[in-house]
C-alpha positions in Angstrom: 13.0 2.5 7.9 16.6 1.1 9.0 16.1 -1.5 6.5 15.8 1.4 3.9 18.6 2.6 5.2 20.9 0.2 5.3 20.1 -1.0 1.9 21.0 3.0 0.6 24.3 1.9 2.9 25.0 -1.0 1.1 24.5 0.6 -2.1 21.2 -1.7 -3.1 19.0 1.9 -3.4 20.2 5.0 -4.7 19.5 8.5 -3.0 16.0 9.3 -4.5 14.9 5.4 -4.4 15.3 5.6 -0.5 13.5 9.0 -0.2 10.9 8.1 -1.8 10.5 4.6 -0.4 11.4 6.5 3.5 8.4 8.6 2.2 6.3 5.9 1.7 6.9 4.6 5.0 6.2 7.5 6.9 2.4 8.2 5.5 0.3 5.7 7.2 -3.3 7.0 6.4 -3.9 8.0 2.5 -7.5 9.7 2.6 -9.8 9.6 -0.8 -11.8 12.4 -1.2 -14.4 12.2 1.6 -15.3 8.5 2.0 -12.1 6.5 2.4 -8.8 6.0 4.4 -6.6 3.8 3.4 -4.3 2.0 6.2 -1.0 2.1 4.0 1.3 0.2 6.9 -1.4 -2.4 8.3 0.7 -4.9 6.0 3.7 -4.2 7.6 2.1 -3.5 11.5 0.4 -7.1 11.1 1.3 -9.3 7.8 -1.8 -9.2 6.3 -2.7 -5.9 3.8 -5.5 -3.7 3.5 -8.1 -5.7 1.3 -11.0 -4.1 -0.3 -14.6 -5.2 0.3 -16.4 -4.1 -3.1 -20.1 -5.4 -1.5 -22.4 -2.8 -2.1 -19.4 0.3 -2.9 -20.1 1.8 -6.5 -17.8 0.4 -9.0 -16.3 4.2 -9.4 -15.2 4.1 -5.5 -13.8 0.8 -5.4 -11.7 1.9 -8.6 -10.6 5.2 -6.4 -9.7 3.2 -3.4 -8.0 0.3 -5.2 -6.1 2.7 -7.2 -4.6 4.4 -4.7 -3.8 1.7 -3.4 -1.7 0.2 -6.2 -0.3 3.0 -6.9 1.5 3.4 -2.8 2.0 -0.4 -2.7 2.5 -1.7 -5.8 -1.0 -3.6 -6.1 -4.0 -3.7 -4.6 -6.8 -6.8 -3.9 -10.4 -6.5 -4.0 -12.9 -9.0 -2.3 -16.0 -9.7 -3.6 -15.5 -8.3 -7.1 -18.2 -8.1 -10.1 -17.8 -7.4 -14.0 -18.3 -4.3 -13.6 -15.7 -3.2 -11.0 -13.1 -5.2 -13.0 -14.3 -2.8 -16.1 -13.7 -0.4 -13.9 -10.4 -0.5 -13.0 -9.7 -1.6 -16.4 -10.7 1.9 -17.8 -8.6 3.6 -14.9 -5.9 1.5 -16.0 -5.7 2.3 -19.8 -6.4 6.1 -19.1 -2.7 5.8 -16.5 -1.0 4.0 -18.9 -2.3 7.0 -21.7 -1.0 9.4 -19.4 -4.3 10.8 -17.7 -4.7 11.4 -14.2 -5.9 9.3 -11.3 -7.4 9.5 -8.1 -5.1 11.0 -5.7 -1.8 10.1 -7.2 -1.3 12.1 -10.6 2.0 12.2 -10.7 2.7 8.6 -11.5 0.5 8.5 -14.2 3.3 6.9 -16.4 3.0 3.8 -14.2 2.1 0.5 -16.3 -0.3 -2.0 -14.1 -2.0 -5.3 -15.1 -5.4 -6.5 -13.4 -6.4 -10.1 -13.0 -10.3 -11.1 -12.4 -11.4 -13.9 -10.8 -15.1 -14.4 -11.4 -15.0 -17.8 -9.7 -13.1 -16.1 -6.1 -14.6 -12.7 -6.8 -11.4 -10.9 -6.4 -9.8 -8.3 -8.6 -5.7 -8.1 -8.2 -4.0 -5.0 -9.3 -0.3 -5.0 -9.8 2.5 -2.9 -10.8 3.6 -5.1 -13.8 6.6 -7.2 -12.7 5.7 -7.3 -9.3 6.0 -10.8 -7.1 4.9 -11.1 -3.4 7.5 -13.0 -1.4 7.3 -16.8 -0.8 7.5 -17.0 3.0 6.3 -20.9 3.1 3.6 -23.1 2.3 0.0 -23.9 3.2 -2.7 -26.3 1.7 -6.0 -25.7 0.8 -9.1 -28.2 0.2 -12.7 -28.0 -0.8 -15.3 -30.5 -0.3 -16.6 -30.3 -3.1 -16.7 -28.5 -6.8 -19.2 -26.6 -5.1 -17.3 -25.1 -2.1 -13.9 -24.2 -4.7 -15.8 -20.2 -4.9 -14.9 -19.5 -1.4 -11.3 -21.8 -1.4 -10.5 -19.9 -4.4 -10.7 -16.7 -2.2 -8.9 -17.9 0.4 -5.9 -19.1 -1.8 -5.8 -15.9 -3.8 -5.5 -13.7 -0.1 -3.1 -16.6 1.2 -0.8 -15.9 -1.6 -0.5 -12.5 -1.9 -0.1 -12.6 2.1 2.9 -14.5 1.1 1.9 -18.2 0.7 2.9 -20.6 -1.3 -0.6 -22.7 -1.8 -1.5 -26.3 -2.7 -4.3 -26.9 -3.2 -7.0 -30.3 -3.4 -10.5 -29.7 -4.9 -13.3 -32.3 -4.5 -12.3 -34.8 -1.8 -15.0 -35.0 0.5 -16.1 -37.3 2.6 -18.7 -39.1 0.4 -16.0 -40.5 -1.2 -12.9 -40.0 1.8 -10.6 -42.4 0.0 -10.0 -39.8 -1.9 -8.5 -37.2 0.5 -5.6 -39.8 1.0 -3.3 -38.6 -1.5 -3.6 -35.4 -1.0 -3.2 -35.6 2.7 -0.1 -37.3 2.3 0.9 -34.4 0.0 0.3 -32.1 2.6 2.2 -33.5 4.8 5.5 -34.2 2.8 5.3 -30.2 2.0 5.6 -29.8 5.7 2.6 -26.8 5.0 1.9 -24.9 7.9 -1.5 -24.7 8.2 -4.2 -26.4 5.8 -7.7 -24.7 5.4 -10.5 -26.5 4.3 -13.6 -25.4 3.0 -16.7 -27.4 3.5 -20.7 -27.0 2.9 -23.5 -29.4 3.6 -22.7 -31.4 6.8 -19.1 -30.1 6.5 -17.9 -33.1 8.1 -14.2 -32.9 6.5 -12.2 -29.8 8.4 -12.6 -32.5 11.4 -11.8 -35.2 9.6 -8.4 -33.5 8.3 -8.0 -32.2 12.1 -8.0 -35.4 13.6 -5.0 -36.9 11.0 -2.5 -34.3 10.7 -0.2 -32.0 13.0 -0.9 -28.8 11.9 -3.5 -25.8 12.6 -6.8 -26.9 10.3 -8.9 -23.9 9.6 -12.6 -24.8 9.2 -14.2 -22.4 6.0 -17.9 -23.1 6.1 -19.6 -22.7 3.1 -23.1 -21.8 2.4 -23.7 -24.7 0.3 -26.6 -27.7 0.5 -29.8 -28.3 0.7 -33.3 -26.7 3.1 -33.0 -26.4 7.2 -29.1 -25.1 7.4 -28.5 -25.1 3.7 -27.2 -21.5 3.8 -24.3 -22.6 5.8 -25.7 -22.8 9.5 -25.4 -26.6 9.4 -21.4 -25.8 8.5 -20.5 -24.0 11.1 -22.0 -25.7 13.6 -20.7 -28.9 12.5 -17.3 -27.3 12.7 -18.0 -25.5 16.1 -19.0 -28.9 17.7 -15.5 -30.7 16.9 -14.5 -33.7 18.5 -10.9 -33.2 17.0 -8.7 -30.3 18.7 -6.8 -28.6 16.5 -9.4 -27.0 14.5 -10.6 -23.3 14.3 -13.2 -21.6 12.6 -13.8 -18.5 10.1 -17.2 -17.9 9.0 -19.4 -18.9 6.6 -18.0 -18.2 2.9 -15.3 -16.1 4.7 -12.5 -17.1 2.8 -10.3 -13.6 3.3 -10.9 -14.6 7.1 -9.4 -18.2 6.0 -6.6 -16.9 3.9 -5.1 -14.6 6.6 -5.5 -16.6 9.2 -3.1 -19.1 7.3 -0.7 -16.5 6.6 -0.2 -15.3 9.9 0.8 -19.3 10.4 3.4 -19.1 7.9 4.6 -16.1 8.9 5.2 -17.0 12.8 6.6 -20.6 11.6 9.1 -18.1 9.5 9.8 -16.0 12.3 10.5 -18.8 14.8 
């Protein structure tokens, strides 16, 4: 709120820009009918925004929530999207932009927003058009293998709207490690500050990678190989078992878990 007002100080926002954005500030839960509350300020209480978990919601609920959502902050991110909540939101969209009401928040239904589906993360991003999250620095991600690049792909997509830069390095596991050299030594020249690394099947890399660079290395098993532990048991406890310190671990196929976890490295290397 004093950074409200000092900007209406300086001159940066005029008199109804900073009421309605003091406004803003000052309602913390948003309810949705009877099955939702959203937690407008967790973004600014710990760094990392609400995200929405479509699971098993209907498709008409997720749209309600997300919505809303947008609409307060200015986007909104859903978690383990299908078609149909994407087509959705993409019919909530074109009746806003025609002038119709929404969910909760008709009297912005002149607001324009764009929607970007990620069949391969399973995320849905909602944005005000025009809208940019903040670069605060820079982390890396890498996957094992083209098989694992599903669940890195969600953790890059929460990293970045958590404020990350990412850069990223698909397919360089360890049945062919020469391969992770270069992009190691990427890594380190961006001076990233924190890499995750997303690994099925023996998931032998995240320690690998902890035991040759500086940084935090998050473990991201993945629920990928083959009989006894091929559902991403074998992952996690090759990760949990690490000979190299330096390593933590999210759980299996949790890539939001992965992605924030990141973030909140960037943002206390930022604040430091």
């Amino acid at each position: 709120m004093e950074e409200i007002l000092r900007k209406f100080a300086r001159g940066e926002l005029n008199l109804e820009e900073a009421s309605s954005a003091l406004k803003q500030k000052s309602e913390s839960i948003k309810k949705i009918k009877d099955f939702a509350r959203i937690d407008l300020v967790r973004a600014d209480r710990t760094g990392i925004p609400e995200i929405i978990l479509a699971g098993v919601k209907s498709s008409d609920k997720v749209a309600d929530i997300a919505m809303v959502h947008a609409t307060v902050k200015g986007f909104a991110l859903v978690s383990r999207a299908q078609k149909e909540d994407a087509d959705e939101l993409k019919e909530r969209i074109r009746l806003r932009v025609g002038g119709a009401a929404a969910v909760g928040e008709d009297e912005c239904t002149d607001l324009d927003f764009e929607l970007d589906y990620n069949p391969v993360a399973m995320t849905i991003l909602i944005k005000r058009r025009g809208y940019t999250f903040e670069k605060r620095g820079k982390i890396g991600i890498i996957a094992a293998g083209t098989a694992d690049i599903s669940v890195a792909e969600e953790a890059r997509i929460v990293a970045e709207v958590c404020g990350c830069e990412v850069i990223k390095a698909y397919d360089v596991g360890v049945a062919g490690i020469h391969r992770l050299v270069e992009p190691l030594e990427i890594l380190k020249k961006e001076e990233v500050a924190a890499i995750i690394v997303a690994a099925g099947m023996d998931a032998v890399l995240p320690i690998v990678v902890a035991g040759l660079v500086d940084v935090p290395v998050i473990g991201l098993p993945t629920s990928v190989g083959y009989g006894m532990g091929g559902k991403g048991t074998a992952a996690i406890l090759t990760m949990l078992q690490s000979c190299a310190p330096g390593l933590a671990v999210v759980n299996i196929d949790n890539g939001v878990g992965a992605g924030s976890f990141a973030a909140r490295c960037v943002a206390l290397l930022q604040k430091r």
